[in-house]
N, C-alpha and C positions, 0 to 999 in steps of 0.2 A: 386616577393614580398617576404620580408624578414619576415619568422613567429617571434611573440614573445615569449624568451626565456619561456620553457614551457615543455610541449607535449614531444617529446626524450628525452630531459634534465630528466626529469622529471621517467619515465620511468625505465632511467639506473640507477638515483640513488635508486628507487623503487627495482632494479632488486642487487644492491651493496647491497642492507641492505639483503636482502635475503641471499644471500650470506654470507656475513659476518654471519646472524643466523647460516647458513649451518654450518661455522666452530664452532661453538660450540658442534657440535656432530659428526664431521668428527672425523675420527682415529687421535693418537696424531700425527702421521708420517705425516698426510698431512692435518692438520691446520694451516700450516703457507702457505702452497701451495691457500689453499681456502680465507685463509685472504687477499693475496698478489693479488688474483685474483678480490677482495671484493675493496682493495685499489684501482688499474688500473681500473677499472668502475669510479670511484669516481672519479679520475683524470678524464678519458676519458667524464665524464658530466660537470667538471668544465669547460674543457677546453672549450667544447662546449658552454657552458652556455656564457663562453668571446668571443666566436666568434659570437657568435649570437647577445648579445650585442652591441660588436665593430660592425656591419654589421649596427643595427639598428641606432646606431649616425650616422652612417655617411651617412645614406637617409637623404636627404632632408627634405622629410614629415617620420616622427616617424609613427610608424603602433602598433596601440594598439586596443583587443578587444575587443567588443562592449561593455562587461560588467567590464573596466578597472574600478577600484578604482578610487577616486575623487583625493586620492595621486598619483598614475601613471599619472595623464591626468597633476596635476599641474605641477610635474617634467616636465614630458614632455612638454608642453608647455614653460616653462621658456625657451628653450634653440632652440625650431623651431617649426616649421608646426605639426598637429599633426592628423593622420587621427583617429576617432575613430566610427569603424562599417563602417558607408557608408557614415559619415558625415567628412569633412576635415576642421579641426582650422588653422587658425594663429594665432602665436605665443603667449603668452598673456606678455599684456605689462600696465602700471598703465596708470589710465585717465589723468593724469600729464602729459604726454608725446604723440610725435607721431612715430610711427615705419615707415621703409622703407626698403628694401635689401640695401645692402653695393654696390651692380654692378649701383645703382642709385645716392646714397648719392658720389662714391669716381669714376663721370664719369660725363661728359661735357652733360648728356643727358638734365637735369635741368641746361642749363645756366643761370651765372650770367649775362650774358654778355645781355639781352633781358630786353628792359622793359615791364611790359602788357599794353597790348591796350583794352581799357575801350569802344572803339569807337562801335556803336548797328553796323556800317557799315562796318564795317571789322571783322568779328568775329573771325577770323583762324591769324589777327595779333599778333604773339608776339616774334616778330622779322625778319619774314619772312612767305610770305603768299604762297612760293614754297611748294607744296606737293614733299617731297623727299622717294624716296625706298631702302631700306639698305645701310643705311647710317653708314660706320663706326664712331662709336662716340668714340674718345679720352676716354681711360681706364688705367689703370695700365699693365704693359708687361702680366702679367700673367692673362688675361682678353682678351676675343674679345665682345663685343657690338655692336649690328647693328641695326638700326634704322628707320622705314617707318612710316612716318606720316606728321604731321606741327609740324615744332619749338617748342620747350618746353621751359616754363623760370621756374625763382626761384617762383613766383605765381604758376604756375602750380604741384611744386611740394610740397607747404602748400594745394593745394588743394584735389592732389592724397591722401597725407595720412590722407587727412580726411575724406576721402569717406572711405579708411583700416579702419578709426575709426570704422568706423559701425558695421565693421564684429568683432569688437574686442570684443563680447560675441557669435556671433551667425557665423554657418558654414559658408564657402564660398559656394557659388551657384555651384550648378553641372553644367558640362559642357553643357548634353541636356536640363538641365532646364531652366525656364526665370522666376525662383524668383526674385522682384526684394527687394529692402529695399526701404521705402518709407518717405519723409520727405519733407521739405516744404523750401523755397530761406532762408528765415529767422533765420530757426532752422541752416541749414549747416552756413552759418555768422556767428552766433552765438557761433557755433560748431568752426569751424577756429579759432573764439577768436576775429571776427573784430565786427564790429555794423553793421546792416542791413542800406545799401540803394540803390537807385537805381540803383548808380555807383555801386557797389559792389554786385548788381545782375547779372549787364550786364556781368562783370568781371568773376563770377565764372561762368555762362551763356557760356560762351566764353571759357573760361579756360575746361567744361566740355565736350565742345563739340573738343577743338583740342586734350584731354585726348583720346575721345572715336577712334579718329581716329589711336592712337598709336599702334604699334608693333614691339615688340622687341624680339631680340634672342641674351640670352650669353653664351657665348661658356667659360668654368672656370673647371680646371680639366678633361681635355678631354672629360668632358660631356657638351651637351647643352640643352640649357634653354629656350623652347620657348612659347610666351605669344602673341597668336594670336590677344586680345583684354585687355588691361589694364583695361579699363571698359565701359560697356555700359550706357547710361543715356534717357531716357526719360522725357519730358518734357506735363504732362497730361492734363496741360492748354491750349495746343498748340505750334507752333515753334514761332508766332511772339512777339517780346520783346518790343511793345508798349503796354503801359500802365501797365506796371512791378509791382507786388505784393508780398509782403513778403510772403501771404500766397500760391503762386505758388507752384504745387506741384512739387515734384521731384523724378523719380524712379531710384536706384542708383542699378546695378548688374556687380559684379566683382566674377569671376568663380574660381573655383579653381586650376589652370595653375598657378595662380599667386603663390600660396603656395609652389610651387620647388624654388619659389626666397626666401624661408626664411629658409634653413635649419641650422644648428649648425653655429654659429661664422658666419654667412653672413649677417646677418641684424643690423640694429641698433634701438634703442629705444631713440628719443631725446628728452630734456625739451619744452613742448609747447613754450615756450616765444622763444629762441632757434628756436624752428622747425618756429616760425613768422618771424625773420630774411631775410629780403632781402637782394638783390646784391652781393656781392664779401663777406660781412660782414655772409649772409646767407648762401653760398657757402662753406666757410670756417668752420661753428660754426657747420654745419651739417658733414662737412669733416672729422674733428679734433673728433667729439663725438664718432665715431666709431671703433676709434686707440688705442690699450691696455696699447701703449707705443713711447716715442719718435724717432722720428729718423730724418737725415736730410733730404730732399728734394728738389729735382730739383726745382730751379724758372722756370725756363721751362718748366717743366712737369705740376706744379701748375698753369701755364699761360693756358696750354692746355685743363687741365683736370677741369676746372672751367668753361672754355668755352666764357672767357674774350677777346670781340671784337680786343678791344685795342691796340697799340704795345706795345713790351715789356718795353719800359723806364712808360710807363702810367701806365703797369699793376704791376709794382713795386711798383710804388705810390699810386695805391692804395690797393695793397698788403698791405705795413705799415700802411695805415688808417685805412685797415679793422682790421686789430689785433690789432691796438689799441684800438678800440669801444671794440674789446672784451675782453681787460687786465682791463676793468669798472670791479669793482664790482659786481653791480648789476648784471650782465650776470650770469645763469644759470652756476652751477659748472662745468654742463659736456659738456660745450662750451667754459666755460671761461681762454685766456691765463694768465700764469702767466709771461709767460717772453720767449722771441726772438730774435737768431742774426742771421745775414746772415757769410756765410765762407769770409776768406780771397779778393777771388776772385769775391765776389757777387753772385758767378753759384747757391749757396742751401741753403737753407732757413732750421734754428732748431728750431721748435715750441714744447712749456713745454705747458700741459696744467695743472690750476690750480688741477685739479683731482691727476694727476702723484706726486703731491710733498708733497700731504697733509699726 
């Protein structure tokens, strides 16, 4: 565990000024000896002072103590995970938006390629009722992803980060504990941004229950990542989904394993309307918000890492439809394209988005 800059730092520069006083009553022969010795402390705490910093971005979860300032915790939080005392945040991000890690958003784990199945009789459909186990799922080279559960669509993944919503003031749940966060079919509806009914009980119903069965491991920077449970859910009315109620209760508990997926530059924060997006159109608008800057890319890899059924002549076409929907106006700026061509040879695709040009 990486201490916060502090405690030695602190110390040597304590122990530089002392020194430095010393030369003020040292012989004139050797006050530039006790000066020089005054300066080399000072160095020797700066530099410290940057290693210990540089050490703490680059955790994952930032480590600040219990009694951080209300300005330490904000910084910190802007930018990832934050643990403070014994309590671990996610990142904080504005009610406008939904957050996710970037190994989710820019990876075939949330296919487009999947419609949701609403059906009370299939609950585990949405697009495959096989329970699969480490499943590599299509990521970028510098990425491994693996995947044990049921099929994930674009629904499932407006659903995960509205359950993240929860925690977006309050800690994540510790691993031995079984806090959970408690809410009602209605309020989470509401919360997604759709209208409550009973199709859309059954749905999130469904969608919470193939959630709870997920687990994933990323392997990014020669470290990995593992999240034995994305989340847990209880349902305190019971399991059966005859005669569906808005005021159904729901207990939502997501631990904190999930917070090594949000450290510096890994996560993204996107426009609610945006984070609502389905299909190919959703795939994309969540892909693209995440990217600081353009660059070209594989249609082939974009075919992959979307998780689009389809061949490749289909998923071209609707490649172009999806980017059109989003060169609308209307679309959220940090979704919205302003303009795209394919190369020469069709192989890569250059997506501007309106954000890069303004």
């Amino acid at each position: 565990m990486t201490k916060h800059p502090g405690g030695k730092v602190t110390q040597l520069r304590a122990l530089a000024n002392l020194t430095a006083d010393a030369a003020l009553t040292a012989a004139p022969d050797r006050q530039m000896t006790v000066l020089d010795a005054a300066k080399q402390l000072q160095d020797f705490a700066d530099g410290l002072e940057r290693r210990e910093r540089k050490a703490l971005e680059q955790q994952a979860v930032a480590e600040l103590p219990a009694n951080a300032t209300a300005n330490e915790i904000h910084h910190s939080r802007r930018r990832q995970a934050t643990r403070l005392g014994s309590a671990v945040y996610l990142p904080g991000w504005s009610a406008t938006a939904r957050a996710l890690p970037n190994a989710f958003l820019r990876s075939a784990l949330f296919s487009a390629g999947r419609s949701v199945q609403t059906d009370n009789e299939n609950l585990f459909a949405g697009g495959s009722t096989r329970l699969v186990t480490e499943k590599k799922i299509a990521t970028f080279q510098n990425m491994t992803l693996t995947f044990s559960g049921y099929g994930l669509c674009q629904f499932d993944r407006l659903v995960y980060s509205t359950c993240l919503d929860y925690y977006r003031e309050v800690p994540l749940c510790p691993e031995e504990s079984f806090r959970y966060e408690r809410t009602t079919f209605y309020e989470f509806a509401r919360r997604m941004g759709n209208k409550y009914s009973v199709k859309a009980h059954r749905a999130i119903r469904a969608s919470l229950l193939r959630l709870s069965f997920a687990q994933i491991c990323v392997r990014h920077e020669r470290m990995n990542i593992e999240v034995a449970k994305l989340l847990s859910v209880k349902f305190e009315d019971g399991e059966s989904t005859e005669d569906s109620k808005g005021s159904d209760v729901l207990l939502l508990r997501v631990t904190t394993s999930v917070a090594e997926l949000f450290g510096p530059g890994t996560w993204t924060a996107v426009d609610n309307e945006a984070a609502r997006y389905d299909g190919l159109r959703g795939w994309l608008a969540n892909f693209y918000a995440g990217h600081a800057h353009p660059k070209p890319l594989s249609v082939e890899l974009l075919h992959q890492l979307s998780g689009y059924v389809s061949n490749k002549r289909n998923f071209r076409v609707s490649l172009v439809g999806a980017l059109e929907k989003l060169k609308d106006p209307n679309t959220p700026a940090c979704s919205r394209v302003a303009s795209y061509h394919f190369s020469k040879d069709g192989t890569k695709i250059y997506v501007v988005r309106s954000a890069w040009v303004a």
